[in-house]
ZAZAMI-42282 format. One record per residue (C-alpha): x, z negated, y; residue in one letter; residue number from 1. Coordinates in nm, 4 decimals, decimal comma. Last residue first. Example, Ala and Ser with C-alpha at 12.3 -4.5 7.8 and 13.67 -1.06 7.14 Angstrom:
          x          z          y   r     k
     1,3670    -0,7140    -0,1060   S     2
     1,2300    -0,7800    -0,4500   A     1
//
This chain:
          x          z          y   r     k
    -1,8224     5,8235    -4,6733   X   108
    -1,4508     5,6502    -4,7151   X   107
    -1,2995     5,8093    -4,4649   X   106
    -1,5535     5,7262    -4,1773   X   105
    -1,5790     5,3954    -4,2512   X   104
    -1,1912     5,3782    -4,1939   X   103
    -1,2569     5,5399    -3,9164   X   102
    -1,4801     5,2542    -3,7776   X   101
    -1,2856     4,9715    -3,8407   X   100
    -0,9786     5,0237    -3,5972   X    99
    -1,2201     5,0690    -3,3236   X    98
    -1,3946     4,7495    -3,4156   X    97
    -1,0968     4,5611    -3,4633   X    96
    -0,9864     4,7014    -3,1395   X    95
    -1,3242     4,6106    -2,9389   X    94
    -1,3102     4,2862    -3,1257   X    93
    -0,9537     4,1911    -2,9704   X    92
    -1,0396     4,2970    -2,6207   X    91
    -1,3538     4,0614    -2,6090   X    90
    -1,1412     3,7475    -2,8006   X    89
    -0,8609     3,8603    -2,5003   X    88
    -1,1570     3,8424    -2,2395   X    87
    -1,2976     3,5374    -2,3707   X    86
    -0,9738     3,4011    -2,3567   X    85
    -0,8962     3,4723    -2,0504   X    84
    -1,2156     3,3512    -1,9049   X    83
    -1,1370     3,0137    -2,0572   X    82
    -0,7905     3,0485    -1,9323   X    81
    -0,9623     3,1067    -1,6036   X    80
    -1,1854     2,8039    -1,6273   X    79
    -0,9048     2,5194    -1,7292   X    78
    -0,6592     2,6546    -1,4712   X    77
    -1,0138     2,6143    -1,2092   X    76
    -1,0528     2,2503    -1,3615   X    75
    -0,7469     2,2081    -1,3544   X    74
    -0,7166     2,2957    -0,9432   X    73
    -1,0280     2,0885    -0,8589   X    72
    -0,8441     1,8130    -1,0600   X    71
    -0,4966     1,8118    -0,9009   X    70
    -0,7176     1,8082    -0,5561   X    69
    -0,9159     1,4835    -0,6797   X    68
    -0,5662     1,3314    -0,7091   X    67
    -0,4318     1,4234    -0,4060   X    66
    -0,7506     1,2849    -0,2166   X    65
    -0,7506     0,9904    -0,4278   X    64
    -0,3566     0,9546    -0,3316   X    63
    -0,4288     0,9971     0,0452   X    62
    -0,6996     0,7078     0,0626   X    61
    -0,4596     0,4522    -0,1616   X    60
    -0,1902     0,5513     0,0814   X    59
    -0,3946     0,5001     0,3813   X    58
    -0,5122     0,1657     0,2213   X    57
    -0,1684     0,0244     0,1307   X    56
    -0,0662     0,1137     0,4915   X    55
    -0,3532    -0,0866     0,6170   X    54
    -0,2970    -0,3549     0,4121   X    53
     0,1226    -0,3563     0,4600   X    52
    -0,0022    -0,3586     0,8187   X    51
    -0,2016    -0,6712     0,8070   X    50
     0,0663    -0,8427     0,5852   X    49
     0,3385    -0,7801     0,9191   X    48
     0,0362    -0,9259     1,1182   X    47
     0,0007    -1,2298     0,9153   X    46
     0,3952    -1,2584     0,8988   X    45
     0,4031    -1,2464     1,2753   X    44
     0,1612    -1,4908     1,2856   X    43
     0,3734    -1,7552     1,0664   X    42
     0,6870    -1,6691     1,2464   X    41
     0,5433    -1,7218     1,5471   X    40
     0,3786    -2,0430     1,4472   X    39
     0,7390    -2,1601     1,2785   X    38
     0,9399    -1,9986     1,5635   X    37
     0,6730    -2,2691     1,7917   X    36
     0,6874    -2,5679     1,6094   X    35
     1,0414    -2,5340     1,6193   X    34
     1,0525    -2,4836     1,9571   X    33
     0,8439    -2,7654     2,0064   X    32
     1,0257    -3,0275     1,8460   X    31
     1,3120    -2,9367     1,9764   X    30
     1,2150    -2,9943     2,3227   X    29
     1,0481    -3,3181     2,2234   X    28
     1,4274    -3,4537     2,0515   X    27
     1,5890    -3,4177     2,3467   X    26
     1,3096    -3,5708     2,5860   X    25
     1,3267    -3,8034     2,3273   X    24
     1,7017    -3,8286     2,3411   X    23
     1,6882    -3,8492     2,7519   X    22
     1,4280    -4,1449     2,6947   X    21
     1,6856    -4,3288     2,4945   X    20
     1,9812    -4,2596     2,7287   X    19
     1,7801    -4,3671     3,0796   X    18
     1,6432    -4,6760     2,8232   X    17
     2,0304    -4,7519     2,7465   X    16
     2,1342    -4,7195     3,0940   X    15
     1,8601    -4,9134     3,2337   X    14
     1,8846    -5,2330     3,0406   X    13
     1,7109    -5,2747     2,6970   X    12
     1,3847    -5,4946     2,6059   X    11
     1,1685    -5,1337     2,7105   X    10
     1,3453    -4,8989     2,5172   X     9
     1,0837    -4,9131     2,2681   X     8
     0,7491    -4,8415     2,4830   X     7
     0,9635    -4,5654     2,6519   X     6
     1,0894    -4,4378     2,3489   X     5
     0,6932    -4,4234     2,2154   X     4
     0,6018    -4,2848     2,5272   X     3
     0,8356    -3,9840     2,5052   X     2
     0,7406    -3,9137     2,1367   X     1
//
């Protein structure tokens, strides 16, 4: 940018070509610091993304475990009413049975 005002300001007496060149200067300053919030900005975003990822993944990582936990504990719910009801069908027979067998007895 600075040679290209100096190549133009060339035909035009010194203060105009000190004033041209000072606007490039101007202009090459500004330039680069917005070249450079954009490239910051544009890292910073990669790295911000890179994080959400990670944090994403550590989530992901604790919810399986949760979920696989919820499932070891029905599946041990699931078993002991299972037992339960074995033991209640168990109970049930023994007193049906009980109840059965004087009435066997009275009628003989």
């Amino acid at each position: 940018m600075l040679a290209t005002a100096y190549w133009l300001s060339q035909n035009l007496p010194q203060n105009a070509q000190i004033a041209v060149l000072f606007i490039a200067v101007l202009m090459g300053v500004l330039s680069g610091v917005n070249l450079f919030h954009f490239l910051h900005a544009h890292y910073d975003q990669s790295d911000a993304l890179i994080q959400v990822a990670k944090f994403q993944e550590r989530s992901l990582k604790h919810r399986n475990n949760a979920l696989s936990l919820v499932e070891k504990i029905r599946e041990e719910v699931d078993e002991e009413n299972q037992q339960e009801q074995k033991v209640r069908a168990f109970v049930q027979d023994e007193t049906m049975e009980s109840i059965e067998k004087p009435s066997e007895e009275e009628n003989q």
